[in-house]
C-alpha positions as CSV (number, residue, x, y, z in Angstrom):
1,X,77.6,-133.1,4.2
2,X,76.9,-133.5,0.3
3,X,77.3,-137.6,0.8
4,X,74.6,-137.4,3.7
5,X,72.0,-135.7,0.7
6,X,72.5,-137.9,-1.6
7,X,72.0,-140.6,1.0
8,X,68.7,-139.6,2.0
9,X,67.7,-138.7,-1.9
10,X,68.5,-142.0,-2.8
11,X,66.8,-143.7,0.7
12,X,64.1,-141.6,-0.7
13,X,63.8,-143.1,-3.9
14,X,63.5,-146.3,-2.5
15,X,60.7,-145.5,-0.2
16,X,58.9,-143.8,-3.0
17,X,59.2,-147.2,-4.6
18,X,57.8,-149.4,-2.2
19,X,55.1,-147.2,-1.7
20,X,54.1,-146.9,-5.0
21,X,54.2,-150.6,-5.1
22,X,51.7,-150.9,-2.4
23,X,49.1,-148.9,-4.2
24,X,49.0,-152.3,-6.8
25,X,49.9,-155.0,-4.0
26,X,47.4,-155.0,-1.6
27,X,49.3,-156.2,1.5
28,X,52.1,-153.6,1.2
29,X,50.9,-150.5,3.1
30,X,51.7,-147.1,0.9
31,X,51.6,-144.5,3.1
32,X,53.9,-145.0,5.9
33,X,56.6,-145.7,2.8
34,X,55.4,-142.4,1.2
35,X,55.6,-140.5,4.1
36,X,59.4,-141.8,5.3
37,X,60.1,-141.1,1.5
38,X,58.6,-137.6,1.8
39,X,61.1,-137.0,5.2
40,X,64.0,-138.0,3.3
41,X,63.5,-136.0,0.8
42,X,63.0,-132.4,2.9
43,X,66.3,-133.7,4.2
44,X,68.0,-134.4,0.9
45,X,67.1,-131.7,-1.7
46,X,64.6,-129.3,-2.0
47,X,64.3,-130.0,-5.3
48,X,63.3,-133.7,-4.9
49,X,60.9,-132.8,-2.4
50,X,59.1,-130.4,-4.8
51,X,58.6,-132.8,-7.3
52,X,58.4,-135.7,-4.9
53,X,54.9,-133.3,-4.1
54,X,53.8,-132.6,-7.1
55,X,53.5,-136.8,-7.4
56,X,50.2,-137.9,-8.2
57,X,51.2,-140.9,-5.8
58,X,51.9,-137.7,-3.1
59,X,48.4,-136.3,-3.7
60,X,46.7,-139.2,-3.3
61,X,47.9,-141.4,-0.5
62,X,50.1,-139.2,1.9
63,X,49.4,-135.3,1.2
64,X,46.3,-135.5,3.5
65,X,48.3,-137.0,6.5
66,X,51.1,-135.1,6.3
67,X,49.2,-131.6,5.9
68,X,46.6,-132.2,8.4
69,X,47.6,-135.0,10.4
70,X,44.4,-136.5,9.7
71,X,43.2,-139.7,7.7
72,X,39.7,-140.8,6.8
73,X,38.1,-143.8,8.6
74,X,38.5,-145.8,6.0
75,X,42.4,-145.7,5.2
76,X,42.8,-146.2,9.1
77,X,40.9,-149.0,8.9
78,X,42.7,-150.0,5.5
79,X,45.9,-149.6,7.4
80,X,45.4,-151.4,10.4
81,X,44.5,-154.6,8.6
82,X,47.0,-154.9,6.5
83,X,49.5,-154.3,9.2
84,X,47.4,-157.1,11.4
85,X,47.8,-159.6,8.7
86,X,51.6,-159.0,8.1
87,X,52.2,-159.2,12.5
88,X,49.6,-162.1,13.1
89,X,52.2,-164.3,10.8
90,X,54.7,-164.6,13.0
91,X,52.4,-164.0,16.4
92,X,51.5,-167.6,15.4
93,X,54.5,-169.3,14.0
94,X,57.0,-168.1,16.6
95,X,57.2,-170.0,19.7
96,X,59.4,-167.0,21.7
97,X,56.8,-165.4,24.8
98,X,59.3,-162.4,24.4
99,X,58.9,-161.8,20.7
100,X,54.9,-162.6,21.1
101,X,54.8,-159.7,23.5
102,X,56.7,-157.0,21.7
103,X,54.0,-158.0,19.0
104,X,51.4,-157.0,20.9
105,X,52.5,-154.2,22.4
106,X,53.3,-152.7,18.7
107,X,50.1,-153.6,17.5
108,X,49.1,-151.7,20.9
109,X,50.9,-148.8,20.3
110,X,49.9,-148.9,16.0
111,X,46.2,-148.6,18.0
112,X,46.7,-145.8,19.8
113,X,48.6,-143.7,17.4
114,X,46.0,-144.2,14.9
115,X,43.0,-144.2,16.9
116,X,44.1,-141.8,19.7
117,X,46.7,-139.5,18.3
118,X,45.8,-139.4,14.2
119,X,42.6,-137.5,13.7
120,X,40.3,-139.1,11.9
121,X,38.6,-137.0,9.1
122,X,35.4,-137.1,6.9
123,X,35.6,-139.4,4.1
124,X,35.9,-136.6,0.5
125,X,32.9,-137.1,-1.7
């Protein structure tokens, strides 16, 4: 059971990473990262996840989202074309119908969970 923690602390780390490299590269989305790094970390230690959420990284790209299951306008919109960009790469290069339409059914179902399923919240002054 101990080796299972420490496996999702260290998964956790690495998520933490990415996303925290996605606030200073553009392309890289932050907040999925920081909320997969967030999950691992309620299953790996409680004491991770308290720090992990006292993060000024936590605060200000995931807290929202994963308190209120909400995001502001803007992030969605942030969000969705980033993730455009990264799946219209190979929606052109690849020449496989079956690959093209798993594609577009993920950037179908991205859609609807952020449009349909996340609330969408006013934008903090």
């Amino acid at each position: 059971m101990k080796i299972y923690k420490i496996l999702f602390i260290f998964i956790g780390l690495i998520f933490m990473s990415v996303g925290m490299v996605g606030v200073v590269v553009p392309v890289l989305p932050t907040t999925p990262f920081l909320i997969l790094a967030s999950v691992c970390f309620v299953k790996g230690s409680e004491k991770f996840d308290s720090w992990f959420k006292t993060t000024k990284v936590y605060k200000n790209y995931a807290e929202d989202f994963i308190r209120e299951r909400a995001m502001t306008l803007k992030r969605k919109i942030k969000l969705m074309i980033i993730s455009d960009s990264m799946l219209a790469f190979p929606l052109i290069i690849l020449d496989n119908i079956y690959i093209k339409l798993f594609i577009v059914l993920v950037i179908i179902a991205k859609y609807y969970y952020f449009f349909a399923i996340v609330r969408t919240k006013k934008e903090e002054k």
